[in-house]
C-alpha positions in Angstrom: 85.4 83.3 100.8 88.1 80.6 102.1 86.0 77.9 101.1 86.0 79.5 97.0 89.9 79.5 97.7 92.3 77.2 96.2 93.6 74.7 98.2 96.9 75.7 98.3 96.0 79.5 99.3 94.4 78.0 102.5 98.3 78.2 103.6 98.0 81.3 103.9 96.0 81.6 106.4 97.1 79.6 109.5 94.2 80.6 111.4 91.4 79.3 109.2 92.0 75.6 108.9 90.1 75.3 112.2 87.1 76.4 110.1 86.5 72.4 109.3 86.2 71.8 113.0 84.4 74.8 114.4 81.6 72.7 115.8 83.9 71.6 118.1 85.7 74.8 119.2 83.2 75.8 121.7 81.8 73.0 123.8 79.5 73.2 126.5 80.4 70.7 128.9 80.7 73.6 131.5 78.6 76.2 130.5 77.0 78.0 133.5 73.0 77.7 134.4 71.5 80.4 131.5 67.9 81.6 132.3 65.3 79.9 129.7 63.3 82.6 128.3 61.2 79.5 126.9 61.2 76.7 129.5 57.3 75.3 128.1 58.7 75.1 124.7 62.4 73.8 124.8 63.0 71.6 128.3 61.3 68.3 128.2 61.2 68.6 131.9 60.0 72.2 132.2 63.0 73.4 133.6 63.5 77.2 134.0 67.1 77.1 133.5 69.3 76.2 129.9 71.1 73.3 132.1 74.5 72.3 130.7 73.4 68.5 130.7 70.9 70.1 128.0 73.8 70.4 125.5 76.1 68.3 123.7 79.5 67.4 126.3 82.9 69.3 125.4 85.4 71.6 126.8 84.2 74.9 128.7 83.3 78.0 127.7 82.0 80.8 129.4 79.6 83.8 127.7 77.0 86.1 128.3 73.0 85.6 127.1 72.5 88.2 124.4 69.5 88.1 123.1 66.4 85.2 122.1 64.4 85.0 118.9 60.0 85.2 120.2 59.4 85.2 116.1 60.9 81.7 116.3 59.7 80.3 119.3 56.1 80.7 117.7 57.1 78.2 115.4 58.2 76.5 118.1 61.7 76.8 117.3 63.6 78.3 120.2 67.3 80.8 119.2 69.5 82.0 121.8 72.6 84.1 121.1 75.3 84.1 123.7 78.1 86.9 123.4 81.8 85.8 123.7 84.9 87.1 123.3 86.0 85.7 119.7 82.2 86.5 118.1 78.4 85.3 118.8 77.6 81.8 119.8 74.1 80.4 118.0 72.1 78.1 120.2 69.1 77.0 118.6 66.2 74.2 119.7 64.2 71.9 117.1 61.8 70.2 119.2 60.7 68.2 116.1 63.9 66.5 116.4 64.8 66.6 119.9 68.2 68.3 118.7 70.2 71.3 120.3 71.7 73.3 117.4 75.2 75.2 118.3 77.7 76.9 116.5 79.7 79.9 116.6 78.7 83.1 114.2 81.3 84.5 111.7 82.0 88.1 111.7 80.6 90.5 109.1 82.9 93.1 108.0 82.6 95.8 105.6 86.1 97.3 104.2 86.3 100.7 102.0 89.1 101.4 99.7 90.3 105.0 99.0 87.4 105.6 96.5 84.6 105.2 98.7 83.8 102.1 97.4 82.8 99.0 100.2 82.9 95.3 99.7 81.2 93.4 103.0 82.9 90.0 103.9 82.0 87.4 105.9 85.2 86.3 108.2 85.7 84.0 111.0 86.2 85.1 115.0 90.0 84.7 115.3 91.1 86.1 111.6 93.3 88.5 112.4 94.6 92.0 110.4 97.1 90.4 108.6 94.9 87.1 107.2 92.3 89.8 105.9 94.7 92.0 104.6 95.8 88.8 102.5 93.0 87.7 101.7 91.9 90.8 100.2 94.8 91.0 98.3 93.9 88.1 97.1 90.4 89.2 95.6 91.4 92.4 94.3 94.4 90.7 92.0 97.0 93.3 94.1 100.6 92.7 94.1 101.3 91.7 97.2 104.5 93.2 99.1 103.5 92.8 102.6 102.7 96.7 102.9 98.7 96.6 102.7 97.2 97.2 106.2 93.5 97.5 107.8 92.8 101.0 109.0 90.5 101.6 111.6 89.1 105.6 110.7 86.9 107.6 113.0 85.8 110.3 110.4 83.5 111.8 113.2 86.4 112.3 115.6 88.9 112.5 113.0 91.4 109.6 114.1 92.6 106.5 112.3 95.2 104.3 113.3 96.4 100.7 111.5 95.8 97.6 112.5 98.3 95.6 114.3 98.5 92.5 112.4 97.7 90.4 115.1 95.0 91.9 116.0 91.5 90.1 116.0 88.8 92.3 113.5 85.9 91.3 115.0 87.1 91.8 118.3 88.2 95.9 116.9 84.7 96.2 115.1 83.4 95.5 118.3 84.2 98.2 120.0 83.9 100.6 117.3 81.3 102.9 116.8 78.7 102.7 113.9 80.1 105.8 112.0 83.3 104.1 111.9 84.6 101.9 109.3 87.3 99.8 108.3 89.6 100.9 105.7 92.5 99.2 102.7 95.3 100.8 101.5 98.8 100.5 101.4 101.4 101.5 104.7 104.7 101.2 103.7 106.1 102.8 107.0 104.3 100.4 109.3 108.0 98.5 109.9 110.2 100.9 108.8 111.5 101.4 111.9 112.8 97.5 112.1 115.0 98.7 108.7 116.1 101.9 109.7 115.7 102.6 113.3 118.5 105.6 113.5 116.1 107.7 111.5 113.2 107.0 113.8 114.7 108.2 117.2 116.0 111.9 117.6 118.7 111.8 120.2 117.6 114.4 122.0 114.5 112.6 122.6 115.8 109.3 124.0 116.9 108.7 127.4 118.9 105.1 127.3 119.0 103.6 130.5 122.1 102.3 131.3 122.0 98.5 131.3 120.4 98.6 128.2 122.0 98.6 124.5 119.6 100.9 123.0 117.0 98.3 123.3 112.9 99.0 122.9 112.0 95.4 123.2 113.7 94.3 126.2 110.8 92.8 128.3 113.2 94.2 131.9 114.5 97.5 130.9 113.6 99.8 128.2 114.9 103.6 126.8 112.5 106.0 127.2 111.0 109.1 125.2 110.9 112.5 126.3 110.4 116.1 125.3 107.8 118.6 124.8 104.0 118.1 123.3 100.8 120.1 123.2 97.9 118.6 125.6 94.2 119.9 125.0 93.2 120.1 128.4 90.2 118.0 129.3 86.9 120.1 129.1 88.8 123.3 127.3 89.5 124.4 123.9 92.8 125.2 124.5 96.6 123.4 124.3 99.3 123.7 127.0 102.6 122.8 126.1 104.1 120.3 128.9 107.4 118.3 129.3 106.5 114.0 128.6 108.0 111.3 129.4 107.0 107.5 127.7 108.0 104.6 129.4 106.3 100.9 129.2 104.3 101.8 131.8 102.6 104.8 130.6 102.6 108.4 129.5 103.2 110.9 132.1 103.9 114.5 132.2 105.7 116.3 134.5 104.0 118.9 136.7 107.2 120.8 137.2 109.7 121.4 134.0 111.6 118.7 133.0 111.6 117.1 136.7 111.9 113.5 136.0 110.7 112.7 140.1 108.5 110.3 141.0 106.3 113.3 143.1 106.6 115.4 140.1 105.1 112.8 137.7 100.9 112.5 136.6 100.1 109.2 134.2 97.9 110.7 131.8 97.5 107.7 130.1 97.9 103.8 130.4 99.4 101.9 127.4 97.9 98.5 128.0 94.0 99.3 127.7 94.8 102.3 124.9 95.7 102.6 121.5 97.3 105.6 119.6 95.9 107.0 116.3 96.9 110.0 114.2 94.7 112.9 114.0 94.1 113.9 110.5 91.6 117.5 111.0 93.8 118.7 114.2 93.7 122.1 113.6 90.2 122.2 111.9 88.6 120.1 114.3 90.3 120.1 117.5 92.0 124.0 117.2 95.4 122.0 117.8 98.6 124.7 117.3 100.4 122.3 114.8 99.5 119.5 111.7 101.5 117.2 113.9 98.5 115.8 116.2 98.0 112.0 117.7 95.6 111.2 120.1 95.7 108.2 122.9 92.0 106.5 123.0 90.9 104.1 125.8 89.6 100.6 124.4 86.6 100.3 126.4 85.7 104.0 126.1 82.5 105.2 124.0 84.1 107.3 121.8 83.8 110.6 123.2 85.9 113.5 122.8 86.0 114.2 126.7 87.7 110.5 126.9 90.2 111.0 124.1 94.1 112.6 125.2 94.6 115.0 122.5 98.7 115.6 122.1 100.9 117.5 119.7 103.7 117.5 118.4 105.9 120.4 117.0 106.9 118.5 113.3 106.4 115.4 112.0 109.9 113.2 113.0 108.8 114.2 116.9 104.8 112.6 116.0 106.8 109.6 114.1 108.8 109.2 117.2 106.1 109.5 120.1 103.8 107.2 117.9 106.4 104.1 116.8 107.7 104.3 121.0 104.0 103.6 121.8 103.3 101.0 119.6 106.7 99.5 120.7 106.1 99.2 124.4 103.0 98.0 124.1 103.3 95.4 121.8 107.3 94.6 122.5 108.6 91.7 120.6 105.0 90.6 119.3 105.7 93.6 117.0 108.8 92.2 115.7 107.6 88.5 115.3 105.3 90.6 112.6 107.5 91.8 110.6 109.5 88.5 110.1 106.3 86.4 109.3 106.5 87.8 105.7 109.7 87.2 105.4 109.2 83.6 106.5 106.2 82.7 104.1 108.3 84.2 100.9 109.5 81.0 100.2 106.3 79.7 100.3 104.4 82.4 98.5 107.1 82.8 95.5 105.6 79.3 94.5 102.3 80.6 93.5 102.5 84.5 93.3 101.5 86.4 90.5 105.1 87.4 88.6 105.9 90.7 88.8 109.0 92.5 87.3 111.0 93.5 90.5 112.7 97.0 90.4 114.1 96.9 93.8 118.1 98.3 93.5 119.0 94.7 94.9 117.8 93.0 92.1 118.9 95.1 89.1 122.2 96.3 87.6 123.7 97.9 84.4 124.9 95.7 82.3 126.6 95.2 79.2 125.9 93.5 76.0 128.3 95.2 73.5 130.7 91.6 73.8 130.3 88.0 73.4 129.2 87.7 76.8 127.7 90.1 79.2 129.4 92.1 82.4 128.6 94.1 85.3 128.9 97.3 84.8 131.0 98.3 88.7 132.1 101.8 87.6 129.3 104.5 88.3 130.7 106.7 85.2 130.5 104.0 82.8 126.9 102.9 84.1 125.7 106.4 84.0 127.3 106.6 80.1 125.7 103.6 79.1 122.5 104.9 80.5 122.7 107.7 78.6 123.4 105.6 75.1 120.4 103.4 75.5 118.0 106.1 75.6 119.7 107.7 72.9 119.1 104.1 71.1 115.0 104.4 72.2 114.7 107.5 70.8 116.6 106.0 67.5 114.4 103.0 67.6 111.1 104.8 68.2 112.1 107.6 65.3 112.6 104.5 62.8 109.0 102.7 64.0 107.3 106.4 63.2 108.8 106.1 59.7 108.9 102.8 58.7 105.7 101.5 60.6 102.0 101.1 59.6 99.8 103.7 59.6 98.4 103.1 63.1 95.1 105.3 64.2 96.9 105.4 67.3 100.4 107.6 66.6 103.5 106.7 68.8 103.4 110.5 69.8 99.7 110.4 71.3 100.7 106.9 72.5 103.3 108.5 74.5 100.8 110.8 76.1 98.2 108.2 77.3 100.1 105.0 77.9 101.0 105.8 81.5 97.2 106.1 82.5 97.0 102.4 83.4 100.1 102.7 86.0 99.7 102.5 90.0 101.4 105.2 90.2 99.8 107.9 87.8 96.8 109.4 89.8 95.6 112.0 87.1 93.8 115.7 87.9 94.6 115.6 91.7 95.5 118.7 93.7 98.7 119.3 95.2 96.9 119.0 99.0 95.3 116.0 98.1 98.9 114.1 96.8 100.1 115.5 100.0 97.3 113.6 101.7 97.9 110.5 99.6 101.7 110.5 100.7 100.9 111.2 104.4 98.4 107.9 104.6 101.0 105.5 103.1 103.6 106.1 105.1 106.2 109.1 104.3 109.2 106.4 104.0 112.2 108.1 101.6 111.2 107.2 97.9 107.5 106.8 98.1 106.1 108.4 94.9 103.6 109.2 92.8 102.8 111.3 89.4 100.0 113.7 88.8 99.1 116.4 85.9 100.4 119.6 86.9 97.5 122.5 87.7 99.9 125.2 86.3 100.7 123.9 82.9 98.0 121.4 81.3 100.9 120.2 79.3 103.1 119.1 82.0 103.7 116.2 84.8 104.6 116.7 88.1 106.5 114.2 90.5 105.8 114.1 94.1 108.6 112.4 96.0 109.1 111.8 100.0 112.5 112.3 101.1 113.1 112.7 105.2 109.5 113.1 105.7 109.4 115.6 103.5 107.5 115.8 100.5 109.0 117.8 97.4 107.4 118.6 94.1 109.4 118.0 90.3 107.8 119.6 87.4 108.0 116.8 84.1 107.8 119.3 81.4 107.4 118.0 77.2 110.3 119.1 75.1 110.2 118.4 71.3 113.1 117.4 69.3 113.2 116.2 65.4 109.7 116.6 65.4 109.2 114.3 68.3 108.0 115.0 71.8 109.9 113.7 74.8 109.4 114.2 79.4 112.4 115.6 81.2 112.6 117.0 84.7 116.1 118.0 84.6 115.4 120.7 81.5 116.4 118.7 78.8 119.4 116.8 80.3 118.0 113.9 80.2 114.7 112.9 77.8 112.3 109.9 77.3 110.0 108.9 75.0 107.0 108.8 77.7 106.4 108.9 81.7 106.6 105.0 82.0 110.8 105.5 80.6 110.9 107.9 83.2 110.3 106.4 86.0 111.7 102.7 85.1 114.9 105.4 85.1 114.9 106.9 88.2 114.4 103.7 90.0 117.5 102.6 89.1 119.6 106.3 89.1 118.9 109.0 91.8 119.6 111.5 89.3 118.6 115.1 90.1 116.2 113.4 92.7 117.2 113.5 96.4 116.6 109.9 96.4 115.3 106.6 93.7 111.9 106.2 93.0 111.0 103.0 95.6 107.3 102.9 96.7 104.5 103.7 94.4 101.6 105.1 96.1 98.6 103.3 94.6 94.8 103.2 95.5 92.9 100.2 95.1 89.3 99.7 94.1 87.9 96.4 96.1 
């Protein structure tokens, strides 16, 4: 796939320009004596071992023998695989030509998108979350705004966390289990908390320290995050409600009330060898007392529900909290050197991106035309007015094309109805649960959106919006003036010619909305 890239995409991904020299990545200078399943076929001198004079000189390496290949060695061709860290390492024999064959194996990767649908690619040993993610993004023609992610989902156990985007693929596939599966979709909340950390961090659930300015990725002193979560008790079906505390160090409980005492204290769980992952069937699967579950999962574990810690929490800010700590103080400032590496490649990226009309409030302002030369519009009233008089001029302009214009199979009135199909953020016949799923995946950050027919009038839209981590419903309902249909959500206050008016709207005016229209939620087919 990198190869089929232009050249300058190959920027992209910092990682892979050691692909041109991967013969000489893992030398064998060193290598340790490896027993010779083979010795009459492949060692001129009969040797019973895989000596390391036997191999081309380089730097050392250390693995383990996985597996030979008897098919071949009947051929007399000889295949040894040897199992390292960063993949697979291919040794093969051609006593023919007296050569040693080396090289290290890519990784084989199968990602799903939201529809089921799988595409398998073939990746190298060190591409990490991020370079996949981009490089995906790349194949599927997406826009990219740095808020895809590679999701790890356990559908067995019910779990799914995302991807660092440091971390190595292969390296997580490998210690996956074969019902699980990689997944693509957006995450607009994976660095919220780098934007807005206030919102992140209940004060009642911090306990600062007092050399420390409110500081998670100090590497010598760090807050830390208490209060009270459900814990399935190992072995048992039911939840017992016990006082935390998180601190870089671990997750421990306390054993009597809030007692914060070192005697008082049991690590439940160890932060360095774990990983934390939300629990989506908690109360289905698991008999958890709230929809609030996260679970901590060892890394070398087999998957088993007896290994996973199964915790609760009593609403979704308290989950948001426990969940961003964790990541935080395991990952410290690695996490933020993350966020700013898109920041750092938009200089680079803006030279070759796909463009795409930005909507962001920073970018766009009311403006106006009516003189010789154009102004800001600074005073909210007059903005608001002039808002007002351009969609009265729409509605003027698209009355005159229904008159004046050619007689189209396609009338502007049915157009109106079917021309927002095609948008990211129009998801059809879904239920209310399932946009409620939908919003939950990608992040629950204030403006993340999304559009649906309503189940209680076929006629009518309905806008599901995220505001506090809470998700609130707004019915679009068709009102007909001069013969012409228009959308409104505010009973007739405010009107437009068809949904893709509407929401260009409330991205730039709050309106009757809690908040602007900032994040489409939008599934990808790969």
């Amino acid at each position: 796939l990198l190869r089929d890239a232009p050249s300058h995409l190959l920027s992209l991904f910092p990682l892979s320009r050691r692909l041109q020299v991967e013969e000489q990545q893992l030398r064998t200078s060193s290598l340790p004596a490896i027993p010779n399943p083979f010795p009459e076929l492949c060692s001129p001198a009969s040797s019973p071992v895989l000596s390391p004079g036997s191999l081309p000189p380089g730097e050392p390496s250390t693995g383990k023998y996985v597996s030979g290949n008897p098919a071949k060695a009947r051929r007399r061709e000889c295949c040894w695989f040897f199992e390292f860290p960063g993949g697979l390492l291919r040794v093969q024999y051609r006593p023919g030509s007296g050569v040693w064959d080396w090289r290290r194996c890519r990784g084989i990767v199968k990602i799903f998108s939201e529809d089921g649908m799988g595409k398998v690619v073939e990746i190298p040993a060190d591409m990490t979350a991020r370079d996949l993610c981009q490089l995906l993004v790349y194949k599927s023609h997406c826009v990219d705004d740095n808020s895809w992610a590679l999701v790890e989902h356990h559908p067995l156990l019910g779990l799914e966390r995302c991807l660092e985007d440091h971390e190595l693929v292969v390296q997580v596939q490998a210690s996956m289990n074969s019902d699980s599966r990689f997944l693509f979709r957006k995450n607009y909340a994976k660095y919220e908390f780098f934007r807005s950390p206030l919102t992140f961090f209940p004060e009642h659930m911090v306990a600062w320290c007092q050399e420390t300015n409110r500081n998670f990725l100090a590497t010598s002193s760090c807050p830390e995050i208490q209060g009270y979560l459900y814990v399935k008790e190992v072995g048992r079906k039911s939840w017992k409600k016990v006082y935390m505390f998180l601190r870089r160090s671990g997750l421990y409980c306390s054993t009597k009330g809030t007692s914060k005492e070192p005697r008082h204290l049991q690590l439940l769980a160890d932060l360095e060898d774990s990983n934390i992952f939300t629990v989506i069937t908690g109360k289905k699967q698991h008999g958890a007392p709230t929809d609030y579950g996260f679970c901590i999962k060892p890394n070398k574990g087999r998957g088993e529900l007896k290994e996973l810690r199964m915790l609760c929490a009593e609403d979704e800010q308290g989950r948001t909290c426990w969940m961003t700590a964790f990541r935080l103080f395991k990952y410290g400032i690695v996490l933020y050197q993350n966020y700013k590496i898109p920041q750092q490649r938009k200089t680079l990226l803006s030279h070759f991106s796909a463009p795409v009309r930005s909507v962001s409030e920073n970018s766009l302002v009311a403006m106006d035309f009516s003189g010789r030369i154009g102004r800001v519009i600074d005073n909210p009233v007059e903005a608001q007015s002039a808002a007002m008089e351009e969609g009265h001029a729409w509605r003027k302009r698209s009355q005159r094309m229904n008159i004046l214009g050619s007689h189209s199979p396609l009338h502007h009135s049915s157009l109106s109805s079917v021309i927002h199909i095609a948008q990211l953020w129009f998801h059809g016949r879904i239920t209310r649960e399932e946009s409620h799923r939908i919003i939950h995946q990608q992040g629950q950050v204030d403006g993340l959106f999304l559009l649906r027919v309503s189940q209680s009038n076929p006629k009518a839209f309905v806008l599901t919006l995220c505001h506090h981590q809470k998700i609130k419903h707004f019915q679009i309902l068709p009102c007909e003036e001069d013969g012409q249909i228009f959308f409104s959500l505010d009973e007739g206050a405010t009107k437009f010619t068809d949904l893709i008016q509407l929401v260009e709207f409330y991205q730039l005016n709050r309106g009757v909305l809690p908040c602007k229209l900032k994040h489409p939620c939008t599934v990808v087919a790969l």
